[in-house]
C-alpha positions in Angstrom: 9.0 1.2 30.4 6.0 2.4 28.1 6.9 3.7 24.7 7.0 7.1 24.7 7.2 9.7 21.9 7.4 13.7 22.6 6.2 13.1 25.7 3.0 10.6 25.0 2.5 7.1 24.4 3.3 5.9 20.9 -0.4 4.7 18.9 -0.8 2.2 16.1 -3.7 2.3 13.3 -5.2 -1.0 13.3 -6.6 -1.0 9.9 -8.8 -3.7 8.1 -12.5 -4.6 7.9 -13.7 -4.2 11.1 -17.0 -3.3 12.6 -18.9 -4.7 9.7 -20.7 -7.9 11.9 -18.3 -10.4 10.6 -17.2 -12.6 12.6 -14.3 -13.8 11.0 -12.6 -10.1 11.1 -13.6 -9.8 14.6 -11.3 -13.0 15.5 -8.8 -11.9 13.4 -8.8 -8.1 15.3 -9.2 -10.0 18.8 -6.2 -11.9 18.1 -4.3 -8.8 16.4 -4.6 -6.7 19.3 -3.9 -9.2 22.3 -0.7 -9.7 20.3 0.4 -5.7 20.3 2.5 -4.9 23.4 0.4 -3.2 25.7 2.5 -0.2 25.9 0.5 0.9 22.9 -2.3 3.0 22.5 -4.7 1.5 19.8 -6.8 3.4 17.5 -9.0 1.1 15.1 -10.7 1.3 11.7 -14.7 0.4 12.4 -17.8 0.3 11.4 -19.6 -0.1 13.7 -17.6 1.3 16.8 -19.8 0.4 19.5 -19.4 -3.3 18.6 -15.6 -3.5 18.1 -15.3 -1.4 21.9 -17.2 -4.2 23.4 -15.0 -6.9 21.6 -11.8 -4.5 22.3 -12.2 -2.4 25.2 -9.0 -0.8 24.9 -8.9 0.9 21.6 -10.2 4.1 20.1 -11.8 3.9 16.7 -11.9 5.6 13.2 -14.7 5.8 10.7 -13.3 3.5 8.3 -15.9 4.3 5.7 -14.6 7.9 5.7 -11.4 7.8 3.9 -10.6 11.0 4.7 -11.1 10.9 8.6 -8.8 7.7 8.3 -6.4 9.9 6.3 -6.4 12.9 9.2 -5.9 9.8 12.0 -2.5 9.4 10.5 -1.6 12.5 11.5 -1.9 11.1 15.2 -0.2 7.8 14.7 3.4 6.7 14.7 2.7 3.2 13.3 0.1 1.4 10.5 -0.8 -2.1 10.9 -3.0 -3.6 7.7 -4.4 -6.6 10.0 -5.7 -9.6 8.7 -7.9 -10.8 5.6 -7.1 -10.2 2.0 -7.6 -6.2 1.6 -4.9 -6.0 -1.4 -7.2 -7.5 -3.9 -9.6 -6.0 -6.5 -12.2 -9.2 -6.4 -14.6 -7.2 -4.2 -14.2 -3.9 -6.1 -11.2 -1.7 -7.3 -13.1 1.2 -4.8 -11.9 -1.1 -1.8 -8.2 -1.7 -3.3 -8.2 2.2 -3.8 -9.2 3.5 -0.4 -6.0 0.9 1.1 -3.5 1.9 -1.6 -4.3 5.4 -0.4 -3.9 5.1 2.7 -0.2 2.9 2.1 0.8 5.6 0.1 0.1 8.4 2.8 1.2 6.8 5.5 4.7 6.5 3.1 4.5 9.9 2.0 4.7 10.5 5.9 7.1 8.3 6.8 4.9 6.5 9.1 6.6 2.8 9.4 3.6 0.2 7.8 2.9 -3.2 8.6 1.1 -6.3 7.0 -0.1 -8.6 9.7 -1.8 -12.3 8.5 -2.4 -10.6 4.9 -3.4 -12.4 1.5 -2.3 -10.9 -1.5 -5.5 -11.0 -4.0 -7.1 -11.5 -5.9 -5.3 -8.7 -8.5 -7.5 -8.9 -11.9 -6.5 -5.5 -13.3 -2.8 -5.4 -14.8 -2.8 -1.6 -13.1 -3.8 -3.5 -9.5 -1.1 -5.6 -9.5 1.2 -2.6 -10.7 0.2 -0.1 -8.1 0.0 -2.8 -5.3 3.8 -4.1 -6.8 5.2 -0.9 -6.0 3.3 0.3 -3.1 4.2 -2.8 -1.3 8.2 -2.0 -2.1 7.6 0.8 1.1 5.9 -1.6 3.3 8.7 -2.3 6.4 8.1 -5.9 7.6 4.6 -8.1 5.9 3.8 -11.7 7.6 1.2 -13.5 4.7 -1.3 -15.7 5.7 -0.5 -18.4 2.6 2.1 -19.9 0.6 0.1 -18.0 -2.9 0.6 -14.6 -1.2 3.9 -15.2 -0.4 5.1 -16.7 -3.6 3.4 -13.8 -5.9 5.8 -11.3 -3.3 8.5 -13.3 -4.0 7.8 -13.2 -7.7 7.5 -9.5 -8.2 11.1 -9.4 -6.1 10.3 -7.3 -3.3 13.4 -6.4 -1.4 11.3 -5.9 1.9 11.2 -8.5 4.8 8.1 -11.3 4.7 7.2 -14.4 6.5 4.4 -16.7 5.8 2.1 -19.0 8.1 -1.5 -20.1 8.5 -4.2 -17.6 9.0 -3.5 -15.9 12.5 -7.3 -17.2 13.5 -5.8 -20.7 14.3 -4.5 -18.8 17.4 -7.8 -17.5 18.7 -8.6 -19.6 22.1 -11.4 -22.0 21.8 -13.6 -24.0 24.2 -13.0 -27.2 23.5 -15.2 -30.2 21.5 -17.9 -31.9 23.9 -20.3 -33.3 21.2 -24.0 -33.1 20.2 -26.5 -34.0 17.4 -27.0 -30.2 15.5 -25.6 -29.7 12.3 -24.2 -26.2 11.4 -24.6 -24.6 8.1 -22.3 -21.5 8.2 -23.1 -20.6 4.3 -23.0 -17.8 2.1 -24.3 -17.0 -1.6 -22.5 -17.7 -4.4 -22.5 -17.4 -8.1 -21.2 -21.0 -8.3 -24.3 -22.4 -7.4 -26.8 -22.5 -9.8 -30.4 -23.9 -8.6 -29.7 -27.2 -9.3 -26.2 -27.0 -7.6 -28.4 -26.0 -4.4 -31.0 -29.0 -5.0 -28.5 -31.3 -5.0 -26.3 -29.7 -2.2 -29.5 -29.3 0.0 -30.4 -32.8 -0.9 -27.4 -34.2 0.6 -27.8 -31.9 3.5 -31.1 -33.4 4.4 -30.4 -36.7 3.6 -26.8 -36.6 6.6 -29.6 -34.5 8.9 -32.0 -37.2 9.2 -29.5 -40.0 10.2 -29.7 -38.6 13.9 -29.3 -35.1 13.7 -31.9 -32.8 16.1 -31.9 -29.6 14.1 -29.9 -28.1 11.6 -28.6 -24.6 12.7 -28.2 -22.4 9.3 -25.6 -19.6 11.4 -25.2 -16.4 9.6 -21.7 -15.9 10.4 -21.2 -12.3 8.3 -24.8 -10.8 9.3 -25.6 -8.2 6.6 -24.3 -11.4 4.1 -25.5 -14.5 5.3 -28.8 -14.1 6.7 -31.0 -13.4 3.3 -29.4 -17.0 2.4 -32.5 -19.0 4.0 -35.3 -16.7 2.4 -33.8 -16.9 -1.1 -33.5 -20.5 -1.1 -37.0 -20.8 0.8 -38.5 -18.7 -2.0 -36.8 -20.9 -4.7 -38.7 -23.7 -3.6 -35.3 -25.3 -3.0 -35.3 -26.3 0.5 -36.8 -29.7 1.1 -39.8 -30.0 3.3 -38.4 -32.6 5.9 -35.2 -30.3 6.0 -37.1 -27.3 6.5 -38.8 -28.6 9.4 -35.5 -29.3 11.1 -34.2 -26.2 10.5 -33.5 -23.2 12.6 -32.3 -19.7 11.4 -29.7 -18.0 13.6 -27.9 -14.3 13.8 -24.1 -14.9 14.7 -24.2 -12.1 17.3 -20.5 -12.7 19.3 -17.6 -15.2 18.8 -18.9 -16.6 22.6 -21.8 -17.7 21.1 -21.2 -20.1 17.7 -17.6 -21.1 19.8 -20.2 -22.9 21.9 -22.5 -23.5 19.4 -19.7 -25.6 18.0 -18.0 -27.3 20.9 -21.8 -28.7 20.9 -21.9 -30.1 17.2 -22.7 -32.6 15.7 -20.4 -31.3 12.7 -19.9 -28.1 10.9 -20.3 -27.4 7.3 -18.4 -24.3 6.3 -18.2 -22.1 3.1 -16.6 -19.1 5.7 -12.8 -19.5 6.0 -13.2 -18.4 10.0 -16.2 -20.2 11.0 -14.1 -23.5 9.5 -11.0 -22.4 11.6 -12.8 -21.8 14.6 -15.0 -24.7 14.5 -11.8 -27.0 14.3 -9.2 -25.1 16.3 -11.9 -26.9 19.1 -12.1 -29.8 17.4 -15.5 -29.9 16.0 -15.9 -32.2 13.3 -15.6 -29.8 10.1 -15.5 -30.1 6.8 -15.1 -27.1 4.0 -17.2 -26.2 1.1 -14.6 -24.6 -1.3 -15.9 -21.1 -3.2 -12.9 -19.9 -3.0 -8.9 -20.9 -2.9 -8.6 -19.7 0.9 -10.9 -22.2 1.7 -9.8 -24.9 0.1 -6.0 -24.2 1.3 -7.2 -23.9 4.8 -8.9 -27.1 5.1 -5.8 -29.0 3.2 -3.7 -27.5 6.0 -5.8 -28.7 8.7 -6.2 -32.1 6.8 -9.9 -31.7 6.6 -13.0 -32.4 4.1 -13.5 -30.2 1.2 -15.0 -30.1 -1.7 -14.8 -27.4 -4.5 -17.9 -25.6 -5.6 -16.7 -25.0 -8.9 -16.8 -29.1 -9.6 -20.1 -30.5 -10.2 -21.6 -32.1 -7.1 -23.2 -35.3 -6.3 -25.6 -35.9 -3.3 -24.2 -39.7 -2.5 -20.8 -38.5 -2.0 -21.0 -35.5 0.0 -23.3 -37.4 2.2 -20.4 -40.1 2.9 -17.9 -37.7 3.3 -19.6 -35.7 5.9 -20.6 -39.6 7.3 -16.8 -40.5 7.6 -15.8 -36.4 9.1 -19.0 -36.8 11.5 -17.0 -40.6 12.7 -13.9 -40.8 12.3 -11.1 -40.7 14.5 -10.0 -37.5 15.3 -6.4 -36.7 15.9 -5.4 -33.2 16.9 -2.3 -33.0 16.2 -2.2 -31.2 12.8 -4.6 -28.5 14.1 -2.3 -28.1 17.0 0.8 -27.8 14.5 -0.7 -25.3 13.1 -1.6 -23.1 16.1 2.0 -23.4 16.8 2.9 -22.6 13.2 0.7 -19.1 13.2 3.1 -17.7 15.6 5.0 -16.8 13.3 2.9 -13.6 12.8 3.4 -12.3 16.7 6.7 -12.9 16.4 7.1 -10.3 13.3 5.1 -8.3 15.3 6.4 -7.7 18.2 10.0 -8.2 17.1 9.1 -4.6 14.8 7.0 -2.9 17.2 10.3 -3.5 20.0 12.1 -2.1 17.6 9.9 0.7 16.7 9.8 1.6 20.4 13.3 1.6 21.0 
């Protein structure tokens, strides 16, 4: 029986950062919609609309950079998913926390049922963030988070609403599985924490592991309108060494197809993006985690995996024999699978409120 209201099929607002060629929030919206009951219609938040169609050909999309044609789609929607990422947070601007909190509070004023699917709470700098996110979340029918922090804040501001925690809902995208190779993958970003000499020494180490049987070392822009100047500053710097330039290669992340088989034929992965460290090990590809921010760090102590924290000083020997021992070692797959299992704790929420919404 499809869900029906006045005569029409009940829609949803799939709202987050989508359409923006990042590959991490186009996993997390794959996964977000294949978990919505089908009797749905699905109207998303984009960008770029063209791309998300092609990743989700069964939605309709919203200018999400036009707040107010985001505003008029809730007149046309009897539901408001916030999916995936960490969109309550003021760490990328207060402009981005404003247009959400806007939207939460519309939806409210409404009475258009909201909710938060794989969600981190944060960063919250400005005492009036966490105020206004505080008591717009107190309206908010049903929140999974994506990490114990998130959850525990919630819990510490004593919101009366119901919430659930497990790992970041990307541990559930399918993968190919791991076959091997001899290409390293840099999926990096800039960061402030990294100083020039920070990148000698990280880029040291980097060519020192590359020329103990590597082929080529693939530097992946996984977010494309982020990642991709990455090369050409460091290039200009004068910071790249000559043997590792030569074994380098510069490569456009351009779908989820592609770097899921780029990795399932890696040597290892070196990851500063949260999603291209999940996806690399949900197949099993020998990852480790370069830490510039607490979601990466908690992701690959979940997963049991390498990390080190870019806010410590770095030395060359030892990141070269950690990323020696993750390249060797033994793998066993049974943490990653726990926590595949464990992330379905978000489609349960889920569906369990959209049944009852439909009802």
């Amino acid at each position: 029986m499809k869900a029906l209201r006045s005569g029409r099929k009940l829609r949803v607002l799939l709202c987050g950062y989508y359409g923006e060629h990042n590959l991490g929030d186009d996993a997390l919206l794959q996964v977000l919609v294949s978990q919505i009951p089908s009797d749905w219609d699905l109207v998303v938040t984009a960008n770029d609309s063209a791309a998300v169609q092609a990743l989700v050909p069964r939605v309709s999309t919203v200018n999400r950079r036009s707040l107010s044609e985001t505003i008029q789609t809730l007149n046309h929607v009897d539901a408001l998913v916030l999916g995936g990422g960490s969109l309550l947070q003021d760490g990328t601007s207060f402009k981005s926390l404003f247009y959400y909190l806007v939207l939460l509070w519309i939806a409210r004023f409404k009475r258009i049922p909201i909710l938060l699917w794989g969600q981190g709470l944060g960063p919250l700098q400005r005492r009036c963030s966490r105020f206004l996110v505080k008591h717009t979340l107190s309206g908010v029918r049903a929140v999974s988070w994506r990490d114990p922090a998130s959850m525990g804040l919630a819990q510490r501001w004593g919101l009366n609403i119901p919430m659930v925690m497990a790992p970041d809902p990307v541990w559930r995208h399918p993968s190919p599985r791991w076959t091997g190779g001899d290409r390293l993958i840099l999926c990096w970003r800039s960061t402030p924490l990294l100083d020039s000499k920070g990148w000698s020494v990280l880029l040291e180490a980097v060519d020192r592991f590359s020329s103990n049987g590597c082929s080529e070392v693939i530097w992946l822009a996984f977010h494309a309108d982020q990642d991709a100047s990455l090369w050409t500053d460091l290039q200009s710097r004068e910071l790249i060494p000559e043997r590792l330039c030569r074994r380098s290669v510069q490569m456009q992340a351009e779908s989820l197809e592609q770097v899921q088989l780029l990795f399932s034929e890696a040597a290892l992965v070196i990851a500063m993006r949260l999603h291209a460290l999940i996806l690399a090990a949900t197949g099993g590809c020998p990852s480790v985690a370069l830490s510039y921010d607490p979601k990466v760090k908690a992701a690959a102590q979940l997963a049991a995996l390498p990390w080190v924290d870019l806010h410590n000083q770095l030395k060359a020997d030892q990141l070269n024999h950690q990323w020696q021992l993750a390249m060797t070692a033994q793998r066993d797959g049974s943490q990653i699978e726990q926590l595949k299992c464990d992330a379905q704790v978000h489609e349960t929420m889920l569906v369990e409120e959209f049944e009852k919404l439909s009802a």
